[in-house]
C-alpha positions in Angstrom: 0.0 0.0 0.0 1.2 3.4 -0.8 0.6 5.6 2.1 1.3 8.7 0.0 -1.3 7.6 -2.4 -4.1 7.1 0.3 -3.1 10.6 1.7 -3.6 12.3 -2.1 -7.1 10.8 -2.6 -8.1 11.6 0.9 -7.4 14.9 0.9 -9.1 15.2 -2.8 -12.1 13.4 -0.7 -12.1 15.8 1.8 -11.6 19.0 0.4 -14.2 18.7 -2.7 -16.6 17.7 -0.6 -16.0 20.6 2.6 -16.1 22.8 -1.0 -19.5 21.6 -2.1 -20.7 21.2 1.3 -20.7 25.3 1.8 -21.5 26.1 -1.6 -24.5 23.7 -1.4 -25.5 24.5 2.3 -26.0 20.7 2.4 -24.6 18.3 4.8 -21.3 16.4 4.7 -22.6 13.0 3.5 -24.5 14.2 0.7 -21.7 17.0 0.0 -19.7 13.4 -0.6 -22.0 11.1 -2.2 -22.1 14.6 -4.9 -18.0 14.4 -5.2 -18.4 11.2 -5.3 -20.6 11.4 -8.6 -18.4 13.5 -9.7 -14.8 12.0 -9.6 -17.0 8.4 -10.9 -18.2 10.9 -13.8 -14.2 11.8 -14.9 -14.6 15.0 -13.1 -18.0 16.3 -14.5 -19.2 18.7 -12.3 -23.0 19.0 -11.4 -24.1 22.3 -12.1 -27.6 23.6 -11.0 -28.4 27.5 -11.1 -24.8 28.2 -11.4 -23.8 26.0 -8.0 -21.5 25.5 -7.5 -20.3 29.5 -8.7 -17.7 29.3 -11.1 -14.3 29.6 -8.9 -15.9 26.8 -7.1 -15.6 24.8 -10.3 -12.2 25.8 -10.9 -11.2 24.7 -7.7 -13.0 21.3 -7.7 -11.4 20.7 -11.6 -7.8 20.8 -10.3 -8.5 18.6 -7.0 -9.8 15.8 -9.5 -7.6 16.5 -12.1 -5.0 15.7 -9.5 -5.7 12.2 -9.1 -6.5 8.9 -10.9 -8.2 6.8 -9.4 -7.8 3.9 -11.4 -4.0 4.1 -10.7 -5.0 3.0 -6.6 -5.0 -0.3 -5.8 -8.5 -1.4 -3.9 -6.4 -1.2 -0.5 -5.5 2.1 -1.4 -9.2 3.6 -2.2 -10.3 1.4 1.2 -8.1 3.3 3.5 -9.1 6.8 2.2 -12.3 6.0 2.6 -12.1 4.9 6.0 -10.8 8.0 7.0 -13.3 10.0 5.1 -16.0 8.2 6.8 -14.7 9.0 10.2 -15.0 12.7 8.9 -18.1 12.0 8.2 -19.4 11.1 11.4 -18.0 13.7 13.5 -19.5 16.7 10.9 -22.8 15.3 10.7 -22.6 13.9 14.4 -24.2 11.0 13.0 -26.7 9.2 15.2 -25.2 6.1 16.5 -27.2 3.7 14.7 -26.3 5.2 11.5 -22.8 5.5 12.0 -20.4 2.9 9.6 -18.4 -0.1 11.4 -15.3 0.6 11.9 -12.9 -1.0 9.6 -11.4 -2.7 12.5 -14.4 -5.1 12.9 -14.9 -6.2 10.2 -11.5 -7.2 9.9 -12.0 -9.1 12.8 -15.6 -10.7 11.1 -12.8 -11.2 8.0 -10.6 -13.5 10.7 -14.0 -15.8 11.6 -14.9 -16.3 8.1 -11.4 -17.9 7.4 -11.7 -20.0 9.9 -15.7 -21.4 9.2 -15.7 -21.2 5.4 -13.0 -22.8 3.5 -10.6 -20.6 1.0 -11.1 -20.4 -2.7 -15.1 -21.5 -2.2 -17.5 -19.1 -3.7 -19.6 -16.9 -1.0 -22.8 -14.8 -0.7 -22.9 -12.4 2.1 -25.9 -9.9 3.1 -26.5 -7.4 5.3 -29.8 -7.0 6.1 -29.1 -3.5 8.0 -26.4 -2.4 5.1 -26.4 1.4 6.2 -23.2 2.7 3.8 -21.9 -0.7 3.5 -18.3 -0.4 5.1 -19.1 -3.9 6.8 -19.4 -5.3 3.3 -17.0 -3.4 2.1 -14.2 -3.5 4.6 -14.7 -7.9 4.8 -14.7 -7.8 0.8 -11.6 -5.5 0.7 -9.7 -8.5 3.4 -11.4 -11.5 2.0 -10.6 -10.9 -1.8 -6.9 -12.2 -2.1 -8.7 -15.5 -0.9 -11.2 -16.2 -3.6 -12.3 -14.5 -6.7 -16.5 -15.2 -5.9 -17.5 -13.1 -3.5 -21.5 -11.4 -3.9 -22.4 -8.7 -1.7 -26.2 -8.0 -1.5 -27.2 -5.0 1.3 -30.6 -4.1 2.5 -31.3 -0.5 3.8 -34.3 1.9 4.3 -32.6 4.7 4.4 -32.7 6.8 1.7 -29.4 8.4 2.1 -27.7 5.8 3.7 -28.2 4.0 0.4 -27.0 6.5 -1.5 -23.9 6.4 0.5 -23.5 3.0 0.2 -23.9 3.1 -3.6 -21.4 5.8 -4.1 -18.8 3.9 -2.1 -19.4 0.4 -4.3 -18.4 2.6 -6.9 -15.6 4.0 -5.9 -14.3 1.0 -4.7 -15.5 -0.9 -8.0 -17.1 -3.7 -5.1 -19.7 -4.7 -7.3 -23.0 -5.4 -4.9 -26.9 -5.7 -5.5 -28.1 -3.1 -3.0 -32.1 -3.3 -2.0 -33.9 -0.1 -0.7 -36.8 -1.2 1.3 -37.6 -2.0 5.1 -35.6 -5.3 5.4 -38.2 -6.6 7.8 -40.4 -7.1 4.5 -40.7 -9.9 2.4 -37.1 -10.0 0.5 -36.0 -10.9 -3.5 -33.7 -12.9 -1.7 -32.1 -16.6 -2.4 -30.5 -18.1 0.6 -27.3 -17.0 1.0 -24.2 -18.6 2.6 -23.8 -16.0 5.7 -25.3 -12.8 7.1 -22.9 -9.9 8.1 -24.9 -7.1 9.9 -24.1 -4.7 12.5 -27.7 -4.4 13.6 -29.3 -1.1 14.9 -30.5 -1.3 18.0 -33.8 -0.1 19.8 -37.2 -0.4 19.1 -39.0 -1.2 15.5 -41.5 1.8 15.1 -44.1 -1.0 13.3 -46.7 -2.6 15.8 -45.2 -6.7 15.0 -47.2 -9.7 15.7 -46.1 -12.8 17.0 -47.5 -14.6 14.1 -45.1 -12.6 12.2 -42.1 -13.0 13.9 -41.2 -15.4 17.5 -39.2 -12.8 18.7 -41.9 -10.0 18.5 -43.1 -9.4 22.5 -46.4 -9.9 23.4 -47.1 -6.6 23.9 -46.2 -2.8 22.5 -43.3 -2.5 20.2 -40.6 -5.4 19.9 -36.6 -5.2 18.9 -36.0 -4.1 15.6 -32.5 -5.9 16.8 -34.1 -9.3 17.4 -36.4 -9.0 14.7 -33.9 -8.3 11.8 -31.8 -11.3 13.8 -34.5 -13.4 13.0 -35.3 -12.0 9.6 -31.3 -13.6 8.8 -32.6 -16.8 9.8 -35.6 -16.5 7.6 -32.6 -15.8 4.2 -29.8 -18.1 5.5 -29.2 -21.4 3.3 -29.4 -24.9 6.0 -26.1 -25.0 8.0 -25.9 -21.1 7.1 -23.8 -18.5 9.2 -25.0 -15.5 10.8 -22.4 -12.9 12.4 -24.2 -10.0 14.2 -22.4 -7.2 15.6 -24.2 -5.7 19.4 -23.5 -4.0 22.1 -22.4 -6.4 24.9 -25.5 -4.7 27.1 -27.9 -6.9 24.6 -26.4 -9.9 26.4 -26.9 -9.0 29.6 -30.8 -7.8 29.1 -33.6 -9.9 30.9 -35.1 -10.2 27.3 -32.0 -12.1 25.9 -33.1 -15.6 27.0 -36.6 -15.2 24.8 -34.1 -14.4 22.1 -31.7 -17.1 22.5 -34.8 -19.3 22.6 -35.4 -18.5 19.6 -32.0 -18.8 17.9 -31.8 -22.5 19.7 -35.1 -23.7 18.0 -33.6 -22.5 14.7 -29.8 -22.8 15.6 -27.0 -23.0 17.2 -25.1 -20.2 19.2 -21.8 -20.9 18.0 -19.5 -18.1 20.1 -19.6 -14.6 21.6 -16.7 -12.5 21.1 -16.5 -9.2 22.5 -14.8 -6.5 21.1 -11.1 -4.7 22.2 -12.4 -2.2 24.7 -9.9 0.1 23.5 -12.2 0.8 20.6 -14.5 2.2 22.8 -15.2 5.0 24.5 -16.5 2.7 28.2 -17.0 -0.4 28.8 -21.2 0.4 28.1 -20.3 1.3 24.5 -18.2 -2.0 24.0 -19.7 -4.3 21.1 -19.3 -8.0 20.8 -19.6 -11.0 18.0 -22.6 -13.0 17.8 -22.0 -16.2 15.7 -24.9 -18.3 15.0 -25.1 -21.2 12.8 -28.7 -22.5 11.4 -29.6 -26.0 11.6 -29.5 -28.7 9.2 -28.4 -32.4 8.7 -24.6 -31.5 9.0 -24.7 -28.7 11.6 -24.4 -29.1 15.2 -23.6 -27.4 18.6 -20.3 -26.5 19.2 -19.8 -28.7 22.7 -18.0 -25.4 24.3 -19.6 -22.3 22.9 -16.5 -19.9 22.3 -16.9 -17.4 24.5 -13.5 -14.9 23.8 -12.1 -10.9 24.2 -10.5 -9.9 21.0 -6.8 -8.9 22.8 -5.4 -5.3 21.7 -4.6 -4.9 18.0 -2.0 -3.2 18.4 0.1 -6.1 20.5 0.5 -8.7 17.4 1.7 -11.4 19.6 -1.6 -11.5 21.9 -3.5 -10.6 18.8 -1.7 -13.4 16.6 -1.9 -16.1 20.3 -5.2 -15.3 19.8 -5.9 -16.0 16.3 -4.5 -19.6 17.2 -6.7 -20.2 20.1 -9.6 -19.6 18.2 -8.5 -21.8 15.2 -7.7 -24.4 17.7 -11.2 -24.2 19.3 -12.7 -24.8 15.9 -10.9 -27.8 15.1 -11.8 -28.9 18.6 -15.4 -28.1 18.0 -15.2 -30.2 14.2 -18.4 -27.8 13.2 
């Protein structure tokens, strides 16, 4: 990776779109999504009643004129973008639900699928809460020196979240069928081999009955968190994966044991691997891994559920010790 490389095409990143975010008077993600367009359309700029004003243009021509972006390797567009992103969320303070996964997890999701899905086979991965698809993005970007079939599909309600997400696949050239709808709906969806999702969490604004969906409580409005778990379930081929990023709190809820119920009349809970805390602010914001298999003939439960901490990143010798623990569990487990 060329580190002077990332730097150019970040800083195009950033300043075109801080230049059409105050000529626009728009926000920062949709001041992006319109560079985006842009740089994807060699450099055209969008004009509408003369805005962006002239010596706007001028300035915005030479920023894209001073890249190419076929010339970066995919490594090289993925760590501008990460940074971008975190740009993104502090200007538009960015609700936390809407906010993409850090890079860092889903390099750690990246680790897990090594170790349950065999290299060089061909893969389908959804998210079912896809928000601007850096999940997706960030396990495709790790997992692609390993095989050359890898389909992305992403579900998201959002209207500019989707957007976002869509501009990003492009600028990455990470091909991936994205679906706009409420992903709690009946999907166009074959089974697919696993589901990624870093699930929003809180309440679904949708009265839900129980005939719809086992996790739905009995009374006033249910989990959009359980109910988007179970939705996975509902889109996962037999002896399917589920990874599900949540806050450790969710684990240690009253409500957890309807929901793990659930998973065990469907599945099998496979392990629970919480996050460095160093990635978070306190130990309430902390997020772990949720793996959960669904049953069929050749599935079974793991006879000691993994239950792990994700050492520091930064020490490669825990992190690497910890890498072979896991491996060694698995081989253990023979699931």
């Amino acid at each position: 990776m060329d580190l002077t490389k990332v730097e150019k095409f970040y800083t195009v990143l950033l300043e075109s779109t801080n230049l059409l975010k105050e000529e626009l008077d728009t926000s920062f993600i949709e001041a992006f999504i319109e560079s985006g367009e842009n740089i994807l359309d060699n450099g055209t700029i969008q004009v509408e009643n003369n805005v962006p004003l002239p010596e706007t243009r001028e300035k915005l021509k030479k920023l894209y004129e001073s890249i190419a972006i076929e010339e970066l390797s995919l490594e090289e567009k993925k760590k501008s973008v990460q940074m971008i992103l975190i740009n993104m969320v502090k200007e538009d303070q960015m609700q936390m639900n809407h906010q993409p996964t850090p890079d860092g997890i889903g390099v750690i999701l990246s680790h897990f699928i090594d170790l349950f899905f065999e290299k060089d086979t061909s893969l389908h991965l959804a998210d079912l809460s896809v928000g601007s698809g850096n999940l997706l993005y960030t396990i495709f970007t790790t997992l692609s020196s390993d095989t050359d079939d890898i389909k992305l599909t992403g579900v998201e309600n959002d209207e500019l979240l989707i957007a976002l997400a869509s501009t990003l696949s492009a600028l990455l050239n990470i091909p991936i069928e994205l679906m706009h709808q409420d992903a709690l709906q009946p999907l166009l969806l074959n089974p697919v081999d696993l589901v990624v999702s870093d699930l929003p969490v809180g309440y679904y604004p949708k009265q839900v009955n129980e005939d719809q969906f086992d996790t739905a409580f009995e009374e006033g409005l249910s989990y959009s968190h359980y109910l988007l778990m179970e939705q996975g379930f509902n889109y996962l081929k037999d002896e399917g994966y589920a990874f599900y990023v949540l806050p450790t709190s969710v684990f240690e809820a009253s409500e957890v044991k309807g929901l793990l119920r659930y998973i065990h009349s469907v599945g099998h809970v496979q392990a629970i691997v919480h996050m460095p805390l160093e990635w978070f602010s306190s130990e309430k914001s902390r997020k772990s891994l949720l793996i959960v298999q669904k049953k069929g003939e050749e599935s079974k439960q793991a006879s000691e559920v993994l239950v792990a901490d994700v050492p520091s990143v930064k020490d490669k010798k825990a992190f690497n010790a910890f890498l072979l623990e896991i491996k060694q569990w698995k081989e253990k487990q023979s699931i």
